[in-house]
C-alpha positions in Angstrom: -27.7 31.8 7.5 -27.0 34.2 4.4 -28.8 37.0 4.1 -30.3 36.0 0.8 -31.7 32.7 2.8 -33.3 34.8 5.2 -34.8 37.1 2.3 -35.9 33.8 0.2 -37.3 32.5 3.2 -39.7 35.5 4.2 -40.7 35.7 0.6 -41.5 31.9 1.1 -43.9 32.9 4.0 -45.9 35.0 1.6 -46.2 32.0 -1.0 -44.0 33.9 -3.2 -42.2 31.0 -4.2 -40.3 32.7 -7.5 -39.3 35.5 -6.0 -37.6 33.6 -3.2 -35.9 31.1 -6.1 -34.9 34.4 -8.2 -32.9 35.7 -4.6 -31.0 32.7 -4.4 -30.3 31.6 -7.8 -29.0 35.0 -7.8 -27.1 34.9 -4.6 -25.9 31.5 -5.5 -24.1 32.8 -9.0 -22.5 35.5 -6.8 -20.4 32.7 -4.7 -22.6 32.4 -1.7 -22.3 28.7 -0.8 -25.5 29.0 1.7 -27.6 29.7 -0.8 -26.6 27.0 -3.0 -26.9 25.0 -0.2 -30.9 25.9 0.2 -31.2 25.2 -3.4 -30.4 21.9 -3.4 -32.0 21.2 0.2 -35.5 22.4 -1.7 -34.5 20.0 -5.0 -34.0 17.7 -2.5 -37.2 17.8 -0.4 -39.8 18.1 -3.0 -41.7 20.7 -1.1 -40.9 24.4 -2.7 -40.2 22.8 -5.9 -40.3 19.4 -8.0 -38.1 16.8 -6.4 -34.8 16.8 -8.7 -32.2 14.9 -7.1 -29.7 15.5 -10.1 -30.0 19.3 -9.7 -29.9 18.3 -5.9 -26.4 17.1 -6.5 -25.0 19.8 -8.8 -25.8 22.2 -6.1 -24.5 20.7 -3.2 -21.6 20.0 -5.0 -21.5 23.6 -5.9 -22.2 24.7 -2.2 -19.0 22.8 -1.3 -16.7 24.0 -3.7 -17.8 27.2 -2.5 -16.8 26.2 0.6 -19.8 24.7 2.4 -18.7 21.7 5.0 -22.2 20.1 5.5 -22.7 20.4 2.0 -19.3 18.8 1.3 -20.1 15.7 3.1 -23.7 15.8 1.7 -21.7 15.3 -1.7 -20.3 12.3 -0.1 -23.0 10.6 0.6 -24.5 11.3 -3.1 -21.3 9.8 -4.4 -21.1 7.4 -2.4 -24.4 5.9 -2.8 -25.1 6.8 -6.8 -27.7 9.6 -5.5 -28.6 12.2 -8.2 -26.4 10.5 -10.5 -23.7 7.4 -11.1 -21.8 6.2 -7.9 -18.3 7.3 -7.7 -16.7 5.3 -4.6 -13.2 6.0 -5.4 -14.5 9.8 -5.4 -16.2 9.9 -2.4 -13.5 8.2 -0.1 -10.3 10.1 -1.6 -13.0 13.5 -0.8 -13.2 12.0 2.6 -9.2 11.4 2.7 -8.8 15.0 1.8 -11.7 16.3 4.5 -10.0 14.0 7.5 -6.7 16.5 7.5 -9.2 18.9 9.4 -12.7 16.9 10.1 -12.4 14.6 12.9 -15.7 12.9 11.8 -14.4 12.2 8.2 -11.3 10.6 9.4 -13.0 8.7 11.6 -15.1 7.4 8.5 -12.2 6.9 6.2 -10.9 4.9 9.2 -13.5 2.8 9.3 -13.6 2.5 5.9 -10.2 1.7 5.5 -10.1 -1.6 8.3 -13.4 -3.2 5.6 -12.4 -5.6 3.3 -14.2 -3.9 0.1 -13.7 -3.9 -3.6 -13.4 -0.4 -5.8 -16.7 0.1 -6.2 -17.2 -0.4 -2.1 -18.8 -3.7 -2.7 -17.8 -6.0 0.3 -16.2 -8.6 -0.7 -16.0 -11.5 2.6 -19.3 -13.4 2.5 -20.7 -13.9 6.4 -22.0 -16.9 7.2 -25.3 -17.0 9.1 -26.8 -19.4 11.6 -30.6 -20.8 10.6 -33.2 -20.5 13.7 -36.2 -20.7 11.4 -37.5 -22.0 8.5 -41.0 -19.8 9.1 -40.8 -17.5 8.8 -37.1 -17.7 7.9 -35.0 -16.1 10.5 -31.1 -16.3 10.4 -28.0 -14.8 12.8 -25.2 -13.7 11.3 -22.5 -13.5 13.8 -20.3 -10.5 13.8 -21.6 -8.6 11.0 -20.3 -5.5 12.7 -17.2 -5.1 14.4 -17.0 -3.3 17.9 -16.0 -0.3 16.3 -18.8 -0.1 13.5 -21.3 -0.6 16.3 -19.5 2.1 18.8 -19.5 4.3 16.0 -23.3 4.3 15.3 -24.3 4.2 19.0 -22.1 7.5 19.0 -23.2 9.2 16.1 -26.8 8.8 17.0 -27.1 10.2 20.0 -27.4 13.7 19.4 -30.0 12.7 17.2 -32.3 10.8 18.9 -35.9 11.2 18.9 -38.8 9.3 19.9 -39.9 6.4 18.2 -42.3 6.6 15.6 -45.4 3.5 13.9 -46.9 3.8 10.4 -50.6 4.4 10.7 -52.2 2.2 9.1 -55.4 4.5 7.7 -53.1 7.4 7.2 -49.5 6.2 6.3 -48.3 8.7 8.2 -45.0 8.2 10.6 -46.6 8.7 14.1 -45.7 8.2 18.1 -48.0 5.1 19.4 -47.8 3.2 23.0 -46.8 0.2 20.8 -43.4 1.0 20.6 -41.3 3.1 23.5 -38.0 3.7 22.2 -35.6 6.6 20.7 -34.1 6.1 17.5 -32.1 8.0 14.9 -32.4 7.8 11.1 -30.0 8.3 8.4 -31.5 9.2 4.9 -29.3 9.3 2.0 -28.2 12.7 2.5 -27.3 11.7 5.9 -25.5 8.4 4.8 -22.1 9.2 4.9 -19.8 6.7 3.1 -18.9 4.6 6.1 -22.8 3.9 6.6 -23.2 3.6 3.1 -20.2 0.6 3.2 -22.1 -1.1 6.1 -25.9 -0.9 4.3 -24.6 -2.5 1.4 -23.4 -5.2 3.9 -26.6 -5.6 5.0 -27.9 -6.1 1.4 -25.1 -8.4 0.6 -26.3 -10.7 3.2 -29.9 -10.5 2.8 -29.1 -11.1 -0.9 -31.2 -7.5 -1.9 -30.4 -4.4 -3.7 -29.2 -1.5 -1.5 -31.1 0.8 -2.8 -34.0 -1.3 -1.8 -33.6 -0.4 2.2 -35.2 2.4 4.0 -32.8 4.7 6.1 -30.6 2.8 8.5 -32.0 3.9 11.9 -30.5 3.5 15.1 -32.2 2.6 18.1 -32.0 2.5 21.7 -34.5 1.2 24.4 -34.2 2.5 28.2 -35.1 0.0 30.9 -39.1 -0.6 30.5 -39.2 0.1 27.0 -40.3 -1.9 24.5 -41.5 -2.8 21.4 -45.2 -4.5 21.9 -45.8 -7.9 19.2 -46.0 -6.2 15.7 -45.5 -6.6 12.1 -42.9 -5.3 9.7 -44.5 -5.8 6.7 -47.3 -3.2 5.4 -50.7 -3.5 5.5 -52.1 -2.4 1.7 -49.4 -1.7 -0.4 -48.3 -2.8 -3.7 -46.0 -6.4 -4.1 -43.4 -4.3 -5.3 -43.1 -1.9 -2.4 -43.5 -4.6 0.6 -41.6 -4.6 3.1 -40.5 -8.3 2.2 -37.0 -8.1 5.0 -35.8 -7.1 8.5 -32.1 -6.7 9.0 -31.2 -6.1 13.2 -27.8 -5.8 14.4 -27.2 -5.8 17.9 -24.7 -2.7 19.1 -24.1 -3.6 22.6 -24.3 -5.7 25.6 -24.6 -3.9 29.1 -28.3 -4.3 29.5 -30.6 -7.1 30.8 -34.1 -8.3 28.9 -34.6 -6.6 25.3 -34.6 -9.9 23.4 -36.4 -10.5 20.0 -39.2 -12.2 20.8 -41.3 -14.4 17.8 -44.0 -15.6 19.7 -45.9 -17.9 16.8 -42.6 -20.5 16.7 -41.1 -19.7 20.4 -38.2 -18.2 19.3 -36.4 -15.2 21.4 -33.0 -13.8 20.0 -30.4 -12.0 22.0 -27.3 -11.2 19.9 -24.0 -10.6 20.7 -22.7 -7.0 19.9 -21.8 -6.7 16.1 -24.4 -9.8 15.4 -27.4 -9.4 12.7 -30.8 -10.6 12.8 -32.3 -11.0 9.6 -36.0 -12.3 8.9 -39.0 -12.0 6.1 -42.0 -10.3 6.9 -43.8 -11.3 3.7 -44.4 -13.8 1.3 -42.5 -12.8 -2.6 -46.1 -11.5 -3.4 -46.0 -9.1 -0.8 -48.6 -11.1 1.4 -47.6 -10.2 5.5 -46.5 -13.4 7.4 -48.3 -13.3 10.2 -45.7 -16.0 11.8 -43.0 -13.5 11.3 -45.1 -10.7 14.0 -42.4 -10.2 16.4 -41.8 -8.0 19.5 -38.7 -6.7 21.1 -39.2 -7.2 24.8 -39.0 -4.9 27.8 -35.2 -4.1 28.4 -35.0 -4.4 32.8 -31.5 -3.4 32.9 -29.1 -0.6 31.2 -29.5 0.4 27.9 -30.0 -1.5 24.8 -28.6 -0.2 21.2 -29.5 -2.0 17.9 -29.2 -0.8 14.7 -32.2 -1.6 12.1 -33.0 -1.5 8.1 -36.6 -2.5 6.5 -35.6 -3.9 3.5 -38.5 -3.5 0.1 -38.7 -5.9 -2.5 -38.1 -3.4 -4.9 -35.8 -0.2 -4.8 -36.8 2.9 -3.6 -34.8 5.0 -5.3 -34.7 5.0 -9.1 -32.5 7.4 -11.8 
């Protein structure tokens, strides 16, 4: 941390929000890439200051060419997945290219990247076929969405993150821990969704036949024998048609464990895929009325360790320029 960041950041303690914002505009027009870096984390967050995901951008961006790594592959992401301002896939993957000669983590993305079959604007272009095991709620399997080294890759790049599972309350809205659902899981935002998770969300849309931006963060998740996910719904109790969550896209990451199926108790249907295989299924009618055939529950794993990777899909997009 810069000085200046730790002088902004005392002055924040006290409220004084302008002084703090005067230190690192200041520090940031001298060449100090940490302080750009704070900038656009607070037009990012919303918190210190108006949520401004353009300015967002420009700093990062600026933080990088001042030499800034996390900020560099923050940039990525942005361009990558229009954030702040137009998509630029060819930009992000030759920044990538150029960031593998000395980041093991981005060449491992641009080799991922590299063994898709995508168009220029990372579009994938191979349609996957699914399997129909319900009509209602409509529930399909799509065989090898994921190859085994997509799924390794998120299993690895989780871990470090992991954290325990969280349930929407329903009076609050708040993100909290309930008995309802014992698992770990890892979630990757837009400034954490580097271009190769970027490549395999718009998968996810292209099979689900949705707008990307209309998914929450992919999340990761992994269940340790006895852990569960207790019968539940997807979909959200008292929102607006256009913020529903209408989809739920599942892909299974790995196979060394025992129990942990997908269980839909009101048609008698329990799902164990393969590892790379996706489980999609509608929570909620088109006018954003919850299913309550689609209330599903991920059983008790009894063996090993299960991995899946999961996206709520809205009927709308979440993110708007």
């Amino acid at each position: 941390m810069s000085e200046a960041v730790t002088q902004a950041n005392l002055l924040l303690e006290r409220n004084d929000v302008h002084g703090a914002a005067q230190i690192l505009q200041r520090a940031e027009r001298g060449g100090d890439a940490l302080a750009a870096r704070e900038l656009g984390m607070w037009c990012l967050g919303g918190q210190v200051v108006r949520r401004d995901l353009a300015a967002s951008r420009a700093l990062f961006a600026r933080a990088a060419d001042l030499g800034d790594a996390e900020s560099a592959a923050i940039t990525r992401a942005f361009l990558a997945g229009g954030i702040g301002g137009p998509g630029d896939w060819q930009r992000a993957v030759q920044l990538l290219r150029e960031a593998g000669t000395n980041d093991p983590e981005a060449a491992r993305q641009l080799q991922l990247i590299e063994a898709m079959d995508l168009g220029p604007d990372g579009q994938p272009l191979r349609d996957h076929p699914f399997e129909s095991l319900s009509d209602t709620p409509d529930v399909r399997l799509f065989p090898g969405l994921f190859s085994a080294d997509e799924s390794a890759y998120l299993i690895a790049i989780a871990e470090p993150m992991l954290e325990p599972s969280v349930v929407v309350d329903p009076v609050t809205g708040r993100q909290v821990r309930n008995p309802v659902r014992t698992s770990s899981a890892a979630a990757f935002p837009f400034r954490l969704e580097n271009p190769a998770i970027h490549a395999l969300n718009r998968r996810l849309a292209a099979a689900s036949g949705s707008e990307v931006r209309a998914g929450e963060p992919l999340q990761v998740l992994r269940y340790e024998p006895g852990e569960q996910y207790h019968e539940h719904s997807d979909a959200l109790p008292g929102v607006a048609p256009e913020h529903q969550r209408v989809l739920t896209f599942l892909v299974y990451l790995n196979e060394d464990y025992e129990g942990g199926e997908t269980a839909f108790p009101a048609v008698g249907l329990k799902v164990r895929g393969s590892p790379g295989d996706g489980l999609l299924f509608r929570n909620a009618s088109a006018n954003g009325v919850p299913d309550p055939r689609a209330i599903h529950a991920g059983l008790p794993v009894t063996r090993g360790v299960k991995c899946l990777a999961s996206r709520w899909i809205r009927a709308s997009p979440l993110i708007v320029e």
